[in-house]
C-alpha positions as CSV (number, residue, x, y, z in Angstrom):
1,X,-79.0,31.9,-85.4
2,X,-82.4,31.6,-83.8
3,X,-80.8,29.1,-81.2
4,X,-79.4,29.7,-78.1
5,X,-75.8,28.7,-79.6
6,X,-72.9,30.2,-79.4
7,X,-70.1,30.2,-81.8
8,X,-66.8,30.5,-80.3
9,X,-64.0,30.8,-83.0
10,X,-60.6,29.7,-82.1
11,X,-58.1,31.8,-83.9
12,X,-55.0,30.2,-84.8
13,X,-52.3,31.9,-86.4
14,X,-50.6,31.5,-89.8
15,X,-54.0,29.3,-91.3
16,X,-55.8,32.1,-92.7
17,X,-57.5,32.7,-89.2
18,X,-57.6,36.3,-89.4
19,X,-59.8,36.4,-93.0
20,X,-61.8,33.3,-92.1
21,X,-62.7,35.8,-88.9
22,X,-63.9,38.9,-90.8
23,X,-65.9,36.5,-93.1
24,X,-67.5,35.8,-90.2
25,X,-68.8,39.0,-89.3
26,X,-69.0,41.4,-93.2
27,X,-70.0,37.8,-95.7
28,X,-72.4,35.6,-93.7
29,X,-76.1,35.8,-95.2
30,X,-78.0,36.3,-91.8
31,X,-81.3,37.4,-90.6
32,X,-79.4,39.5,-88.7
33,X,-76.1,40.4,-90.0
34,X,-73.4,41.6,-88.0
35,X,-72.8,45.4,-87.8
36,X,-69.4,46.7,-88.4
37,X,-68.6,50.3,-88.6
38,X,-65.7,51.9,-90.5
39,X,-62.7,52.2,-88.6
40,X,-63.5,50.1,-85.4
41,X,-62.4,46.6,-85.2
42,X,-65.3,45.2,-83.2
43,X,-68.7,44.3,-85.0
44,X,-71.5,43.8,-83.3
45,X,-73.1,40.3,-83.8
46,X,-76.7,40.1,-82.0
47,X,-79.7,37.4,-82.4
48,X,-82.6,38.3,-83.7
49,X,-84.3,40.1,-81.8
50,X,-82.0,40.9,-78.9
51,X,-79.1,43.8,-78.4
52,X,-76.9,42.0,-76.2
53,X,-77.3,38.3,-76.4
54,X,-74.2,37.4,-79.6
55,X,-74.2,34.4,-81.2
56,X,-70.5,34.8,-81.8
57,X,-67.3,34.7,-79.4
58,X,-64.1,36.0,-81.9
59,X,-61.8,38.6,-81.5
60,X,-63.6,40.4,-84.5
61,X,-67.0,40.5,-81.8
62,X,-66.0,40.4,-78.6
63,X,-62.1,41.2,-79.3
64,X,-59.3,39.7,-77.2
65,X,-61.7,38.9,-74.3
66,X,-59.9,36.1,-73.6
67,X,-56.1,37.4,-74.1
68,X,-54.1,37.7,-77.7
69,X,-54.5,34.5,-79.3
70,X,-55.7,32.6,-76.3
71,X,-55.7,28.7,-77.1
72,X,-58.1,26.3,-76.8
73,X,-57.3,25.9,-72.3
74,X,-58.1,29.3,-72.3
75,X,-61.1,29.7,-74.3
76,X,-62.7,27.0,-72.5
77,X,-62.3,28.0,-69.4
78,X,-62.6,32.1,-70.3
79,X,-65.7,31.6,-72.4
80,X,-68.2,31.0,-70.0
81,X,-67.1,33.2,-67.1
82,X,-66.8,36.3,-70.3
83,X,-70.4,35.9,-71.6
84,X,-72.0,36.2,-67.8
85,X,-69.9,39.2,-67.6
86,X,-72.0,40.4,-71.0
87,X,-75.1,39.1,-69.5
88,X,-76.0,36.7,-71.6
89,X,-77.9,33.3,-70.3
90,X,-75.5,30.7,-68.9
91,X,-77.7,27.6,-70.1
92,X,-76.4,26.7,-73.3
93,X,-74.1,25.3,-75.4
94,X,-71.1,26.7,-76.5
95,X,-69.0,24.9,-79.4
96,X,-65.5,25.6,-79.6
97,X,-64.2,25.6,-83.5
């Protein structure tokens, strides 16, 4: 996660969305793993190296930023508008999945 990337996870209901979601933030092997703490649904997901700039846009990071399960219309036009709100840089690319 060194990049300037940003993962945005499009959650879908009823296909296993919700567990493929909190892999995401407790499995992944990173250099930075996300930090969850017990009894809040929100993890924090930083790069290395920074506090605020996350590589990862999901309901388990940034929660329902974007509205309950907002589809792929609304994440794309949410997204970009929600991480200058968080302050982090505009210039780069953001793949919705």
């Amino acid at each position: 996660m060194r990049g300037r990337d940003v993962l945005v996870f499009l959650h879908i209901q009823k296909t296993g969305g919700t567990t493929f979601g909190r892999h995401l933030v407790r499995n992944m092997r990173l250099e930075q793993p996300c930090s969850c703490r017990a009894g809040q649904k929100k993890c924090s997901c930083p790069r290395p190296g920074a506090d605020k700039d996350t590589w990862l846009f999901s309901r388990f990071s940034t929660g329902w930023t974007c509205g309950l399960h907002a589809d792929w219309t609304e994440l794309t036009s949410c997204v970009p508008a929600a991480m200058e709100r968080r302050a982090c840089p505009a210039n780069r690319t953001r793949r919705h999945l």
